[in-house]
N, C-alpha and C positions, 0 to 999 in steps of 0.2 A: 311262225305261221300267223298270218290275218285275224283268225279265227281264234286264238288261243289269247289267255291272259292269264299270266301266274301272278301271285301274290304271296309272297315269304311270309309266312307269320315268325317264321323263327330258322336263325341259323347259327348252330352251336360245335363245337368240337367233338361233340357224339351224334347230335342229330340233329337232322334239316325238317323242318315241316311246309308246305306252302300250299295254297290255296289254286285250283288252274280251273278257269270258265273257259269253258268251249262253246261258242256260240253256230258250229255249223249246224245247216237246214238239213233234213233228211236227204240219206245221200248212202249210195254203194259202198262196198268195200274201196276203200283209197290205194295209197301207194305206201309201200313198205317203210316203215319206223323203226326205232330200235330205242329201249331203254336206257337213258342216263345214267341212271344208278340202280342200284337192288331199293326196290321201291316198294311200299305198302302200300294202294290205293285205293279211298272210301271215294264210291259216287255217294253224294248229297243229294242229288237232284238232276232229273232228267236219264237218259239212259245212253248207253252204246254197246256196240258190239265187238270184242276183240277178235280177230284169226288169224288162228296161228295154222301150221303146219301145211304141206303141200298143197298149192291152192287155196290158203286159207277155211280146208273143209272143216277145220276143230274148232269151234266158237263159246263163246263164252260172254255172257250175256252180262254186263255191266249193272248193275242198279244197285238200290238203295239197301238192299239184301244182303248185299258181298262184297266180301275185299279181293281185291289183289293181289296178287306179287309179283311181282317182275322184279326175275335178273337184267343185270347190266349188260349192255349187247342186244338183251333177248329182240328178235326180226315178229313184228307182229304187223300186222291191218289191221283199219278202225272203221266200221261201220255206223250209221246213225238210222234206226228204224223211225225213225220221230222226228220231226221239226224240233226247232229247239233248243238243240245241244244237248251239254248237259254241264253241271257243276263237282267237281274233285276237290279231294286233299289228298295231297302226299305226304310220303313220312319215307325219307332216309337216313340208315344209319351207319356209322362208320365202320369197315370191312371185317376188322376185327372183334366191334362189337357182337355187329351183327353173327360171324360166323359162329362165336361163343354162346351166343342165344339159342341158335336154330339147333345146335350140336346137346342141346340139353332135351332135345326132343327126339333130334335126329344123327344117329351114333357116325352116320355117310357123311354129315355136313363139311365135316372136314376134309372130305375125299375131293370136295368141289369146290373149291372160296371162289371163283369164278363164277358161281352158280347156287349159294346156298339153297333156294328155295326150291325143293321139292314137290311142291304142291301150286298150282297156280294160280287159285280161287280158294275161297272161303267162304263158306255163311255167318254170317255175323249176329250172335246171340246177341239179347236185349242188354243184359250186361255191358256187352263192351261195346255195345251202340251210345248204350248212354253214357259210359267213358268217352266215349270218343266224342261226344257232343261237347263234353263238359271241359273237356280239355281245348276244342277249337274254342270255344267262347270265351275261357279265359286266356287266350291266347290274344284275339281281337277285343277285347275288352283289358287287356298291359296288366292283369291280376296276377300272374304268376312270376316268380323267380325261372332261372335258367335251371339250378339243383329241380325242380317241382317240375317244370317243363321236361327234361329230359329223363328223369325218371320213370313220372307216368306214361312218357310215350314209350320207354322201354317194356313196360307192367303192359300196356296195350299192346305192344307189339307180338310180346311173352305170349299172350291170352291167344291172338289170332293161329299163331303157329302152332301153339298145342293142339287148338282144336283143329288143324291140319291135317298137324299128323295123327290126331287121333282116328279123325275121317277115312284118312288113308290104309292104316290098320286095318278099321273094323268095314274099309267094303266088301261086300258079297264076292263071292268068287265070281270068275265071267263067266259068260255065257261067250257063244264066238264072238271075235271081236267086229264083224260084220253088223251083227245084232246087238251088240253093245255101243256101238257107233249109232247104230240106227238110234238107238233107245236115247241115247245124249243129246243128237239131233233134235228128236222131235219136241222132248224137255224145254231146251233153248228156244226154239220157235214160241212154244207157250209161254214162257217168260217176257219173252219179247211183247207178245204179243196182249199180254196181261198188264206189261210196263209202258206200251203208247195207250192201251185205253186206260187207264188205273181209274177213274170214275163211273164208268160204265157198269152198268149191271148182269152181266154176262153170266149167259147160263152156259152150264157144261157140254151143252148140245153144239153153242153155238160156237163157243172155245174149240171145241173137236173140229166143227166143218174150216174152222181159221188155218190149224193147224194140217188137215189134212188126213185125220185118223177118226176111230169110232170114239163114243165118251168112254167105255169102259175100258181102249187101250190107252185114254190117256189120262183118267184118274189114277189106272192100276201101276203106266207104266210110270208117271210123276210122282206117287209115293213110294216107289219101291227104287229112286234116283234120288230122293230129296230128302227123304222120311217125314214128309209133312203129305199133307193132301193139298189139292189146288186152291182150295177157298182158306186154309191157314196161309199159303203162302202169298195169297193175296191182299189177305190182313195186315201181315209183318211187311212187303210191302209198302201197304199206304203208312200204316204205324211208320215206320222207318222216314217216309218223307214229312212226316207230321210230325217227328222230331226235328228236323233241320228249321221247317217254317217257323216252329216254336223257338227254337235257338235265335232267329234270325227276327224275332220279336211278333209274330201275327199276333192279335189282338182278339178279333170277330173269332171264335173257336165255332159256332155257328155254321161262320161263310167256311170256315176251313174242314169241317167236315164234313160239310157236301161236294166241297170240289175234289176231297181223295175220296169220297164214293160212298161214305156211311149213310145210314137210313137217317140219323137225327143227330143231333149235338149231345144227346142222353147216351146215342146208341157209341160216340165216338167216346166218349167218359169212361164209357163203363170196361171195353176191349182195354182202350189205353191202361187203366188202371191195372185191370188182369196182367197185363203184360210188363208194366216196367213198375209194378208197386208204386203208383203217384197219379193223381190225375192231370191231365194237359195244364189245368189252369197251377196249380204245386210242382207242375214241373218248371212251366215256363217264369213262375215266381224264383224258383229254388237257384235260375239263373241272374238272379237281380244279384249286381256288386254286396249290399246289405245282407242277400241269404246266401253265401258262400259255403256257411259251414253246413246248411240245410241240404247246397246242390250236391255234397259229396256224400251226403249220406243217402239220400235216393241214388247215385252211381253207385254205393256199396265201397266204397275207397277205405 
């Protein structure tokens, strides 16, 4: 595709990793696609939107927040709420790896090698955001052996799928699945919609009139979907692309935290810190070739 640009950072006998920019402008649902492989998929930056199932009514909001999975086959659309694009990594692993992984979580996995992944999205704790950062950069920075590479990305991989299936366990029972559809829906739409403005200062008033609902059904119905509240999930958001920019070398910490929406450079210190135990500037050091053994200790390795 025009649009698309992969970049291999690694490809090994257990696992593929690679880099894919999508450069399309905001733009409807497209035409039907299908997974290459059983794939792990971290947006870095920018957003999209996946749909699946009849009509593509079942969406699933791509950003800096969540992983993916996609099975091999699996028939999806790709929406883009944003100009833009957006920026990916992938992570594939080898069939029988993979299925021995997923099968330590999930007793079915073997019912399905055509289909390991049960779960088709994840939220991605601070934790293995910061693994995962730490592992692209030494990947694009030639620091790591292939034993070291394929390991940690198995330990990443390990991490996403538990917390999967843990998700999957402890949801709420349903409510009808009419109303449970609705409630998904309107989630998506706020995500989306919190992911093309992520600088903006958006009150919950105005989030509601975006979406379509009152503020009280969509703080109530967004915590009781996500287990956060709207304004944590807006943090972890910006925090989340304010790891990539750091990765990717920004400097001005400044200019960077008023463009993902904080009040002040004191105000963006202080969350980050709370969040990934390091401040922006210890973190984006902790990436330098020299402090290696410093960046694995802020990922907790």
């Amino acid at each position: 595709m025009a649009n698309l640009r992969t970049d291999v950072l690694f490809h090994g006998s257990v696992v593929s990793i690679a880099d894919v920019r999508c450069r399309a402008g905001r733009s409807p649902c497209g035409g039907e696609e299908h997974a290459g492989d059983h794939e792990l998929v971290v947006t870095r930056s920018g957003v999209f939107v996946k749909h699946t199932g009849r009509a593509g009514r079942h969406q699933v909001v791509a950003d800096a927040t969540r992983a993916l999975l996609l099975n091999r086959h699996e028939p999806y659309r790709v929406s883009h709420p944003a100009a833009g694009g957006d920026e990916c990594t992938t992570l594939a692993v080898r069939d029988d790896v993979l299925v021995e992984l997923v099968a330590m979580h999930d007793r079915t996995a073997g019912d399905r090698p055509g289909a390991p992944f049960a779960v088709g999205d994840v939220p991605l704790a601070p934790p293995l955001l910061l693994r995962f950062h730490h592992l692209r950069r030494r990947l694009r920075s030639g620091w790591s052996s292939p034993l070291e590479v394929e390991e940690e990305a198995l330990a990443l991989l390990d991490g996403v799928v538990c917390d999967g299936h843990r998700r999957r366990q402890t949801r709420t029972p349903a409510a009808r699945a009419g109303t449970r559809r609705a409630r998904g829906e309107l989630v998506e739409r706020a995500r989306a919609a919190l992911a093309v403005r992520l600088e903006a200062r958006l009150s919950l008033a105005a989030l509601a009139a975006a979406v379509g609902c009152s503020p009280f059904h969509l703080a109530r119905t967004f915590r009781a979907s996500t287990g956060s509240s709207v304004h944590q999930y807006q943090l972890r958001l910006r925090l989340s692309l304010a790891l990539d920019r750091l990765a990717d070398g920004a400097h001005n910490l400044s200019a960077l935290a008023l463009d993902l929406g904080f009040a002040s450079h004191s105000h963006f210190a202080t969350v980050f810190r709370r969040t990934f135990g390091a401040t922006p500037s210890a973190f984006r050091r902790a990436l330098s070739g020299a402090a290696l053994r410093d960046a694995r200790k802020i990922a907790g390795d």
